[in-house]
C-alpha positions as CSV (number, residue, x, y, z in Angstrom):
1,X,155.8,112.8,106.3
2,X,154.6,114.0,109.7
3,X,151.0,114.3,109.6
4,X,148.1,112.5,110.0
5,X,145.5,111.9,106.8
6,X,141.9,111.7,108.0
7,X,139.4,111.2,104.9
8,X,134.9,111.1,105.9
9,X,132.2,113.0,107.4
10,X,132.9,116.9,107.6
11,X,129.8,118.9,108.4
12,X,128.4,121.1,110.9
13,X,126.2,120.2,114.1
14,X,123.2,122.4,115.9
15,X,123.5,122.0,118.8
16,X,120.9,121.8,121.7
17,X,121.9,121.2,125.2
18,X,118.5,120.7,127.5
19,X,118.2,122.2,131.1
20,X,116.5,118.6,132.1
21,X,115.6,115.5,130.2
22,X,114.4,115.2,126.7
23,X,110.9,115.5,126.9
24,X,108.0,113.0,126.2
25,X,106.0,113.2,123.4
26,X,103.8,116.8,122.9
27,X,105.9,117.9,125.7
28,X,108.3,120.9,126.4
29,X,111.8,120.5,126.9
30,X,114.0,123.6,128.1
31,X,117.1,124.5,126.2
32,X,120.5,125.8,128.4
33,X,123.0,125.8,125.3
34,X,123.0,126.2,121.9
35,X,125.6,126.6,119.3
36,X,126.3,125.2,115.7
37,X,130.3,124.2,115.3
38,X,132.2,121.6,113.6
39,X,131.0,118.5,113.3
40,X,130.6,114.9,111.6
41,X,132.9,111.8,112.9
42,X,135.5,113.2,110.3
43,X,135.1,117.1,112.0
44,X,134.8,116.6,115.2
45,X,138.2,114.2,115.3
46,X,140.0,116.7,113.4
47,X,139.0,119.0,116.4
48,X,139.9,117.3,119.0
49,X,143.4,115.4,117.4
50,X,144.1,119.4,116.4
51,X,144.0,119.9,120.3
52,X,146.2,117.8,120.9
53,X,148.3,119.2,118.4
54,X,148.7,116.7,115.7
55,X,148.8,118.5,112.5
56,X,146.3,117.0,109.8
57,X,144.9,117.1,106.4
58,X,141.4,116.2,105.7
59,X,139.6,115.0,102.7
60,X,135.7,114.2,102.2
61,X,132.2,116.2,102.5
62,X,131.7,119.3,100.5
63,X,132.0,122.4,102.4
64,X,128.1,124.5,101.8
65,X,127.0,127.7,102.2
66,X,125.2,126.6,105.4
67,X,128.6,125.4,106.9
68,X,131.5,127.2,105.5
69,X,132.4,130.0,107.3
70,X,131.6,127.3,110.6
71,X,134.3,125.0,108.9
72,X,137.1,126.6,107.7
73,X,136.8,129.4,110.3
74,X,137.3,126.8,113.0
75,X,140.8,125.4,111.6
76,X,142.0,128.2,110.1
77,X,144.4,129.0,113.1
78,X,145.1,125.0,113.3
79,X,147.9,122.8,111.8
80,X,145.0,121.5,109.4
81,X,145.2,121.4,105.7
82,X,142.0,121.7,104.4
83,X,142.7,122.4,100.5
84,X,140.9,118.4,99.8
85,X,138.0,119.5,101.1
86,X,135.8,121.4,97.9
87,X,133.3,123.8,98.3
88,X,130.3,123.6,96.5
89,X,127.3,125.7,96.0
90,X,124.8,124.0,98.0
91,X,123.3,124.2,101.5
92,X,126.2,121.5,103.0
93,X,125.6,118.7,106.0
94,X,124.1,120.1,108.5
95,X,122.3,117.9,111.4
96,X,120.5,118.7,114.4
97,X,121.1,117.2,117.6
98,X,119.3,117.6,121.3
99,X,120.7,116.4,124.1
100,X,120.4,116.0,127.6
101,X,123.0,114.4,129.9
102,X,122.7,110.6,129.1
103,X,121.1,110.9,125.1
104,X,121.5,112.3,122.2
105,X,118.8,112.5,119.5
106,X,119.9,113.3,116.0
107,X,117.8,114.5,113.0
108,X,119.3,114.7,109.5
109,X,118.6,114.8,106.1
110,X,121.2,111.9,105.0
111,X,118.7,110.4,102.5
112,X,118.9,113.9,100.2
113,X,122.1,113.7,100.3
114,X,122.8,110.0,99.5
115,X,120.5,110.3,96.8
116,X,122.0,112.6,95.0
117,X,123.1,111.8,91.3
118,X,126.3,113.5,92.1
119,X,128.7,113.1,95.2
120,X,128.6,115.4,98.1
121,X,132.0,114.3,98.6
122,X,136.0,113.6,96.8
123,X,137.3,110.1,96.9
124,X,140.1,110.2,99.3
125,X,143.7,111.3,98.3
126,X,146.3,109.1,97.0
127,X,148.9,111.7,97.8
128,X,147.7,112.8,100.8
129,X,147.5,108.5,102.2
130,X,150.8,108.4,100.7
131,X,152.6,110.8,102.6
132,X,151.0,110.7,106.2
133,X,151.9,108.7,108.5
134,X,148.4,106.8,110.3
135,X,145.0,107.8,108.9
136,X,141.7,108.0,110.2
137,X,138.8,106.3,107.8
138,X,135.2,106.9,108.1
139,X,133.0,103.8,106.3
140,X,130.2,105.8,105.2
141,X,132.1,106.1,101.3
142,X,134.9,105.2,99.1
143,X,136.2,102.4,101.6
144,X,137.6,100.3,99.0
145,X,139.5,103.0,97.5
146,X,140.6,104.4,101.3
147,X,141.2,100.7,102.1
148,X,143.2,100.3,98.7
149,X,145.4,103.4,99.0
150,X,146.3,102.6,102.8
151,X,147.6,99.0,101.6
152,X,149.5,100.7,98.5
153,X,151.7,102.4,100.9
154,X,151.3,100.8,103.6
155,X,149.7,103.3,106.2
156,X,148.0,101.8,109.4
157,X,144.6,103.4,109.7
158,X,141.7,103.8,112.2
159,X,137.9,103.1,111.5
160,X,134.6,102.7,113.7
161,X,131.5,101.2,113.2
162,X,131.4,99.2,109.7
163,X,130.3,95.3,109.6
164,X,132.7,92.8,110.7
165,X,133.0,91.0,107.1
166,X,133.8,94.8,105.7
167,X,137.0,95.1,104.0
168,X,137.3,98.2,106.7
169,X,137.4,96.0,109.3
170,X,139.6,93.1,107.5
171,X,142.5,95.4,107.0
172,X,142.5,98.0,110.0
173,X,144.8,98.8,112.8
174,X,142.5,99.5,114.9
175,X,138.6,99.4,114.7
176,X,135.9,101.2,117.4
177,X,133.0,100.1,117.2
178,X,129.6,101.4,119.5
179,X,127.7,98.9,121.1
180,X,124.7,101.3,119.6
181,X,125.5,99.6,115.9
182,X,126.3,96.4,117.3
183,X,122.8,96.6,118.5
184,X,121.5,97.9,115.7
185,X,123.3,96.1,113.3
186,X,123.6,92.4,115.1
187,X,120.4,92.5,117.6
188,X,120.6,88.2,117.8
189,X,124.2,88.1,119.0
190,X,126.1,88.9,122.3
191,X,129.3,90.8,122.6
192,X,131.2,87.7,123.4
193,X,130.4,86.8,119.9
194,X,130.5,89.6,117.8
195,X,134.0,89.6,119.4
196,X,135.0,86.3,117.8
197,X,133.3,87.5,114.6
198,X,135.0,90.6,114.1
199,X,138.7,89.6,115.3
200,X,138.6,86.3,113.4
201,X,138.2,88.6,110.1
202,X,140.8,91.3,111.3
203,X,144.4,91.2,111.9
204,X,143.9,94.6,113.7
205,X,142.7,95.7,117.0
206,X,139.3,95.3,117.8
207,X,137.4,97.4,120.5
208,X,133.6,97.6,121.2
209,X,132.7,101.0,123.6
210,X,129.9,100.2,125.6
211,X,128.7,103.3,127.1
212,X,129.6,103.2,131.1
213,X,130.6,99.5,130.4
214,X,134.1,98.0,130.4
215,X,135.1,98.4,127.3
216,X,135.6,95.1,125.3
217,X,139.1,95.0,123.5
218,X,141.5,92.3,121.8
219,X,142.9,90.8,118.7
220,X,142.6,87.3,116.8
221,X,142.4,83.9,118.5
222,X,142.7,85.9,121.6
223,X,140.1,86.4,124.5
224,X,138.9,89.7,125.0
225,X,140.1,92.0,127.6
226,X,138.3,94.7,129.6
227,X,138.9,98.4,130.8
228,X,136.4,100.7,132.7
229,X,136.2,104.0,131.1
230,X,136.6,106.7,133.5
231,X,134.5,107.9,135.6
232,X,133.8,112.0,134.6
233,X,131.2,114.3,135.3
234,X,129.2,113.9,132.1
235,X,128.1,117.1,130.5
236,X,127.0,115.7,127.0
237,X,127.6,112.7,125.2
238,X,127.5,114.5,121.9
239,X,131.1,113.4,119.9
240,X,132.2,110.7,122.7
241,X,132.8,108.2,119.8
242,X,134.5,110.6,117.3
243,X,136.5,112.0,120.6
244,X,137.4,107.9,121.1
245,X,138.0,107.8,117.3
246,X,140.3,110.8,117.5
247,X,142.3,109.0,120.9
248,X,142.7,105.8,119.1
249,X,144.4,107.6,116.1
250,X,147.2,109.9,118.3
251,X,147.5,106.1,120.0
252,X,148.2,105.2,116.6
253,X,150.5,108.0,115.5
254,X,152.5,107.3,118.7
255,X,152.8,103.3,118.3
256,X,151.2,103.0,122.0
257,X,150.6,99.5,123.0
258,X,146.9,97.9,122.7
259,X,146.6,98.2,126.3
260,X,147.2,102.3,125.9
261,X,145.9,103.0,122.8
262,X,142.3,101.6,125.0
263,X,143.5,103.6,128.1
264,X,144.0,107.0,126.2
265,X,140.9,106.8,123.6
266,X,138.6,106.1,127.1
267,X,140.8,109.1,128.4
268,X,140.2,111.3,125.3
269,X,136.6,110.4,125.3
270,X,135.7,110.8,128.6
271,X,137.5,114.3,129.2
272,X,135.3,115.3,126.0
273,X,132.2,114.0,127.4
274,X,133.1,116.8,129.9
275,X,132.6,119.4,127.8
276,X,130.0,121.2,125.8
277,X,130.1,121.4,122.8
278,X,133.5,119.5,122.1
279,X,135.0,121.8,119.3
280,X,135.0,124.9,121.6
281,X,137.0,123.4,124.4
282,X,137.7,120.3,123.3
283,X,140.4,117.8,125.7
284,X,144.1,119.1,125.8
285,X,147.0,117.2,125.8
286,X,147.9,118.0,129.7
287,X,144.3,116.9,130.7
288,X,144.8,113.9,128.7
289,X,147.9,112.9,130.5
290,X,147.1,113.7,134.2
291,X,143.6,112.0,133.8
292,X,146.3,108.3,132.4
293,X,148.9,109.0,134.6
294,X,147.3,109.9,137.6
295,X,145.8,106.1,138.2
């Protein structure tokens, strides 16, 4: 019982890095980078808590013909165990982002897949929960089944972005959530109280990201506290919240205190947002540590 179970998203990103800024409308933008790698919140965790070198098995999407030889070539010299994940003879998740140094813009083809009669996914692993020690939940599909399994044998797991009456967000450890779907999602309410709302229905940690923000960070009936990311030269922004997601997990696996599991995921996080694209040099363990212990 030594690794960590992370069960969601596992597909594979095109990647455009632009020269300048994303162009208006009927405009031209110039590309510097391109590559398709790893992705999805699930993928590009797995990436980076691999780097660090956790050793992890995965469960989720449907590996495609479009994405196969991207995925399982990428953690095939890893500590990753990736029988859960099932092939399938379709074209697999691929999305295409562009980005420039302060957006990304993603386009998809989620409702094709969602409306499919048959899952593009495998409902998450009893023995694979059962035998890990933290795990690392998406909310996109089978939370109740993720959320049950966790509480059968009691596992502490990490989430993000999922409503704050969600039975994600009622039994996590920790939850990260974007202030992108807190916008989205709650456009009438201010941080101070989605804060109240999502710790008074959570005996777990609750932390809103915020972009270059202090993060916003606590637990019930407490007030929030705040910690200023670092501040990084910012290459791309693509993966910053599954790189958080992935810091707040090894936080997790290690027992850190609230106060450092905050610390490293904003460590994690900001080293990645360092690098383009994340999954070909994502952050390493000694970056990591000299960027927390060198305040």
């Amino acid at each position: 019982m030594d690794h960590i179970y992370l069960y969601g998203m596992v597909m594979s990103t095109e990647a455009f890095l632009l020269k300048g800024n994303f162009p208006s409308a009927d405009g031209y933008g110039e590309i510097k980078e391109k590559y398709h790698h790893i992705g999805g919140e699930t993928g590009t965790a797995a990436a980076v808590l691999a780097s660090l070198g956790c050793k992890l098995k995965i469960g989720g999407s449907h590996i495609g013909n479009n994405n196969r030889e991207i995925i399982r070539g990428y953690f095939s010299d890893k500590n990753v165990d990736m029988s859960e994940l099932a092939d399938e003879d379709f074209d697999g998740i691929v999305d295409y982002v562009i980005i420039d140094k302060d957006t990304r813009t993603c386009f998809g083809e989620w409702e094709k897949h969602y409306g499919r009669k048959e899952p593009f996914y495998d409902p998450p692993s009893e023995e694979g929960i059962k035998n890990a020690v933290c795990c690392g939940i998406d909310p996109f599909f089978c939370c109740d089944r993720s959320v049950e399994l966790c509480r059968k044998y009691n596992k502490p797991f990490a989430t993000i972005d999922c409503n704050h009456d969600s039975v994600m967000n009622k039994y996590c450890a920790v939850n990260a959530i974007s202030h992108q779907y807190l916008e989205g999602h709650y456009p009438d309410k201010s941080f101070e109280e989605l804060f109240k709302l999502y710790t008074d229905n959570t005996d777990g940690l609750v932390i809103f990201t915020r972009g270059e923000k202090e993060v916003m960070y606590g637990r019930k009936g407490q007030p929030p506290k705040y910690f200023k990311p670092y501040s990084l030269d910012v290459v791309s922004t693509l993966g910053a919240g599954d790189s958080f997601k992935a810091g707040t997990i090894y936080a997790l696996y290690n027992k850190m205190s609230d106060d450092d599991i905050v610390k490293y995921a904003c460590a994690v996080a900001g080293i990645a947002c360092t690098k383009f694209p994340i999954p070909k040099n994502p952050p390493l363990l000694s970056e990591v540590k000299a960027l927390t212990e060198g305040e």
